[in-house]
Structures are given as C-alpha cells and as structure tokens.
C-alpha positions as CSV (number, residue, x, y, z in Angstrom):
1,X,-10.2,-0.8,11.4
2,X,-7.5,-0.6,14.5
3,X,-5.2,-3.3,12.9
4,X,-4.7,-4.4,9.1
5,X,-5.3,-8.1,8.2
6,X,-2.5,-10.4,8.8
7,X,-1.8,-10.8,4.6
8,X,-2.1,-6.9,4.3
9,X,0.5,-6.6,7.2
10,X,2.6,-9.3,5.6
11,X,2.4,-7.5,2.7
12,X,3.5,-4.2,4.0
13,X,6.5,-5.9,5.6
14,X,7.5,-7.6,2.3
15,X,7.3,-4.2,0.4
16,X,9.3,-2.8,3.4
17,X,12.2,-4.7,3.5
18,X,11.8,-4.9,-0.8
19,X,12.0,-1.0,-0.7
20,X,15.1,-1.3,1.6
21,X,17.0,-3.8,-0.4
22,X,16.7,-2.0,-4.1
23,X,16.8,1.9,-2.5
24,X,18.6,1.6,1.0
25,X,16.8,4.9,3.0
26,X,13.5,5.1,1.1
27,X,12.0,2.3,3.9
28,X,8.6,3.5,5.1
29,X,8.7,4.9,8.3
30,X,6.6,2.8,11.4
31,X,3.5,6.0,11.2
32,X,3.9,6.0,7.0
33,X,3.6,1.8,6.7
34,X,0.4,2.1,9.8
35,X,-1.3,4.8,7.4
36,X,-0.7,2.4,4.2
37,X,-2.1,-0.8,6.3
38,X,-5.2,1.3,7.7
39,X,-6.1,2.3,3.6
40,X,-5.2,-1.1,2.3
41,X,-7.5,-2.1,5.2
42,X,-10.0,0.7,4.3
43,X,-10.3,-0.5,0.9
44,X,-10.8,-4.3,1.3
45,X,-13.8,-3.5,4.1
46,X,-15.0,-0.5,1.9
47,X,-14.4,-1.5,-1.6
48,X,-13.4,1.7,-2.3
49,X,-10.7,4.4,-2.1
50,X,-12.7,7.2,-0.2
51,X,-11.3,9.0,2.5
52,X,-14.9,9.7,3.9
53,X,-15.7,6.0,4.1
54,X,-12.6,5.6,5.7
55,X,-13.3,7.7,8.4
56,X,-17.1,6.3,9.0
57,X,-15.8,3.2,9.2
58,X,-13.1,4.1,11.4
59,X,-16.0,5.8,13.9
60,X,-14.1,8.7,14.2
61,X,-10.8,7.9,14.5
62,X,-9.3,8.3,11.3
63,X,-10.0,11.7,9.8
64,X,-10.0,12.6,6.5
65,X,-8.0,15.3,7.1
66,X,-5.0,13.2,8.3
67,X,-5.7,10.9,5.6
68,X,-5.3,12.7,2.9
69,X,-2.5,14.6,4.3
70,X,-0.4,12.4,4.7
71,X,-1.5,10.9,0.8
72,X,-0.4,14.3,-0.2
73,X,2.4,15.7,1.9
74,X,4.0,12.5,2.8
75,X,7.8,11.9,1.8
76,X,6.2,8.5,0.8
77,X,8.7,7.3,-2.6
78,X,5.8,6.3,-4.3
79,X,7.5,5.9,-7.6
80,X,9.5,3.1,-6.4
81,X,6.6,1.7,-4.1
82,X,5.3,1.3,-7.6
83,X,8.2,-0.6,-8.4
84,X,8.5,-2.9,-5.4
85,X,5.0,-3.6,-5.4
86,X,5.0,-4.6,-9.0
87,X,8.1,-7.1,-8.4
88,X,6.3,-8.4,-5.6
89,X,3.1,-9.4,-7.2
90,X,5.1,-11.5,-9.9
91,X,7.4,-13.1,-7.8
92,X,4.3,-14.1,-5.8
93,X,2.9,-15.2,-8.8
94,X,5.9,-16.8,-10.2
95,X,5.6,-14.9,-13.1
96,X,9.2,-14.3,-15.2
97,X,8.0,-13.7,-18.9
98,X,5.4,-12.0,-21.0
99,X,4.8,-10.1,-23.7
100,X,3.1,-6.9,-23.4
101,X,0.7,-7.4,-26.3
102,X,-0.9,-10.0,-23.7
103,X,-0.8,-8.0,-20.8
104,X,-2.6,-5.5,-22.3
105,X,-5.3,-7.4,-24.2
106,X,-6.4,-9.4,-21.0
C-alpha cells in the first residue's frame, strides 16, 4: 500500500484541481491528498473502511492512530469534497439530467 493505483491517483488529481477551481484555497494539501490516496487504496485492497485493516495491510506503516487523526482533526473541506466528487462522477459519466424519484428508486 506505498503508492495508490494510477486511476485513484488520477482521481485525487481531478478532485484537486476541481476543489481549486470552485473554492480557490480549500486544495488538499501534498500529506492530506497522500492520506486520501492510501484509504481510497485501503478500501479497494480491503473492501472495507477499517482503520485496523488498514494498518495490517500496510505491515506497520500506517497506524491507526495517524489514520484516524488525521480523518478527525484534519482541516480537510469535506463538505465541498462532497461536492466536487459528486460533479466529478457525473461528468465522468456524462450524466446532465434526472429526476430524483429515479435516483432514489434504483
């Protein structure tokens, strides 16, 4: 778990420069977007979102500790990493419409 797969890295990047464009400031910092590729990373290979696993599977080098600190205390904007990530996703998926009635049945 030293480096996060290319499309999570891609992805990271994307939401980075997304972040920068609709809130100029609230960019992830270099140590904030590393800790989001290592538990994107750490939930693909785990299929899960456990700190514990995380750190197994890191053999050591990621401790839970640190993990969820930085989950906690972070100045992360997760509110509009929310956003970004939505706009992302339906760009990616070319989606422009829909009606929430069909969102929400699916």
């Amino acid at each position: 778990m030293n480096a996060p797969a290319t499309f999570i890295q891609s992805y990271i990047d994307n939401l980075n420069d997304a972040l920068n464009q609709l809130k100029p400031g609230a960019a992830l910092t270099r140590i904030q977007a590393a800790w989001l590729g290592t538990c994107l990373t750490g939930i693909l290979l785990m299929n899960s979102v456990c700190w514990a696993k995380f750190e197994r599977a890191s053999l050591g080098d990621c401790k839970v500790a640190a993990l969820s600190w930085v989950f906690r205390k972070a100045s992360i904007p997760w509110d509009w990493l929310l956003r970004v990530s939505v706009v992302l996703i339906l760009k990616r998926y070319g989606i422009t419409e829909a009606e929430v009635s069909q969102l929400l049945s699916s």
